[in-house]
ROVORO-978353 format. One record per residue (C-alpha): residue in three letters; x, y, z. Coordinates in pm, whole numbers, padded with zeros to 5 digits, always signed. Layout:
residues N
AlaXYZ
...
//
This chain:
residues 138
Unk-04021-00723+01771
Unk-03940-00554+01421
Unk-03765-00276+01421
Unk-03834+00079+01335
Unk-03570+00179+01161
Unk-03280+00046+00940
Unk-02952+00133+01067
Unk-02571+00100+00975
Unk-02449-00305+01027
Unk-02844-00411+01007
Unk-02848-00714+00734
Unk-03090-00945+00582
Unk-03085-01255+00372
Unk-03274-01419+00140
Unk-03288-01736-00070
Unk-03374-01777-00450
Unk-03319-02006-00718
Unk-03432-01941-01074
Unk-03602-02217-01317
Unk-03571-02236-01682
Unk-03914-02123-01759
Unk-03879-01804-01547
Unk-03574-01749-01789
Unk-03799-01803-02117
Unk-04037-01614-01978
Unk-03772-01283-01872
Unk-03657-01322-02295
Unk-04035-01328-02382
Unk-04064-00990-02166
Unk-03726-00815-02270
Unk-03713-00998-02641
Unk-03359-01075-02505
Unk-03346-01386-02691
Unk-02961-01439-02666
Unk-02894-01838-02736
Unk-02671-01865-02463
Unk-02969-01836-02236
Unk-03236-02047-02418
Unk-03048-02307-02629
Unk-02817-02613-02440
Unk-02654-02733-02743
Unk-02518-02377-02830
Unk-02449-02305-02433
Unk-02248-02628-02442
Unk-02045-02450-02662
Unk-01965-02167-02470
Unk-01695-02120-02151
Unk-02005-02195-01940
Unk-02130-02503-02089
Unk-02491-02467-01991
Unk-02777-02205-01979
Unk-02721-01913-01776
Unk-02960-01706-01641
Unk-03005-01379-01753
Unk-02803-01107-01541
Unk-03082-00851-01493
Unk-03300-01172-01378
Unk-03069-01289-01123
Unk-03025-00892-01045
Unk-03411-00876-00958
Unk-03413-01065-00610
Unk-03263-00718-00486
Unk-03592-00561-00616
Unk-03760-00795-00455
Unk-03599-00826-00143
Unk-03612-00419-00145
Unk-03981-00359-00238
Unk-04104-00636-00042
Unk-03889-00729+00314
Unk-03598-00486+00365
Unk-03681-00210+00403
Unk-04029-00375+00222
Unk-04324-00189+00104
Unk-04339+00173+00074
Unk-03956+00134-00021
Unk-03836+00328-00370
Unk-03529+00166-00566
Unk-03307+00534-00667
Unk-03005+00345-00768
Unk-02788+00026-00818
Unk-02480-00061-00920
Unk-02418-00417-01011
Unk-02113-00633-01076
Unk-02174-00945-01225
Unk-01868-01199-01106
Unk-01974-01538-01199
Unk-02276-01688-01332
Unk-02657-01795-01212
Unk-02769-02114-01353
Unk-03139-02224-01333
Unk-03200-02544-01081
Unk-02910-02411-00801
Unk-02962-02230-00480
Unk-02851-01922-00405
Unk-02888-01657-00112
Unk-02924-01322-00160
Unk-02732-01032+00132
Unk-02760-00713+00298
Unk-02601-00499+00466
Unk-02668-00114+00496
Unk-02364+00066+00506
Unk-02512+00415+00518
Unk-02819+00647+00630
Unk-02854+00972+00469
Unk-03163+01070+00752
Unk-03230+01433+00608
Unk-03307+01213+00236
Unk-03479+00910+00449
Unk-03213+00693+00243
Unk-02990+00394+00281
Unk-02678+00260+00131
Unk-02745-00103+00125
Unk-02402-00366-00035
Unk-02581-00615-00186
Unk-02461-00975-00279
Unk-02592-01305-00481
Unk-02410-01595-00364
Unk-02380-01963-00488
Unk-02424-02277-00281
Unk-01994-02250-00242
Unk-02085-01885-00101
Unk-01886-01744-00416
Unk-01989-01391-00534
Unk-02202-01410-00828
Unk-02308-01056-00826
Unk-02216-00750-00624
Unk-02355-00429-00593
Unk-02444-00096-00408
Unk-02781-00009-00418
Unk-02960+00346-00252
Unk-03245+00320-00153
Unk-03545+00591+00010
Unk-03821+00475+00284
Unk-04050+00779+00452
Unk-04076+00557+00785
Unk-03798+00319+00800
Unk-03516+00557+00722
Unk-03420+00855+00871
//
């Protein structure tokens, strides 16, 4: 049975992986055409040596994961902070976690630490996010 409502310790998971045309695609849509994103022979250059994706594209799978599973619909995104560790390459698994660490009830809002890990379960992004549900929180 699902439950009601979130509460402090509940966590969720999630896995993603990101392909090179959904990275063309996010630089069509934000004109963020940086080459270390788009072009191999200039990322080969760089300290990462290949393509990375684009932070605010890895970033999204919290959206996601917010607006769509936990909490999931009816959920709005107030506020995220993000750290971004190491980076997201297109082709690789990753898993995205949860965890609430606080309910404001009188707002209906959750604290929710948020992480994007790599198939070595390395950070590749951190972040605090708050989030407000009418039925789920509070």
């Amino acid at each position: 049975m699902k439950k009601e409502k979130l509460e402090v310790g509940d966590t969720c998971t999630h896995n993603v992986s990101f392909t090179q045309d959904e990275v063309k695609k996010f630089a069509a849509l934000t004109k963020d055409t940086n080459p270390i994103h788009l072009d191999e022979a200039y990322a080969s250059g760089t300290v990462f040596k290949r393509p990375i994706v684009h932070g605010y594209l890895s970033g999204a799978v919290f959206s996601k994961v917010f607006g769509t599973l936990f909490p999931g619909i009816g959920t709005i995104y107030l506020y995220q902070e993000m750290k971004f560790r190491r980076p997201v390459y297109t082709g690789e698994k990753y898993i995205a976690t949860f965890e609430v660490t606080e309910i404001v009830e009188e707002k209906n809002r959750a604290n929710i630490y948020c992480q994007l890990l790599n198939s070595e379960n390395k950070v590749c992004i951190e972040g605090q996010a708050t989030v407000m549900h009418l039925e789920k929180i509070g």
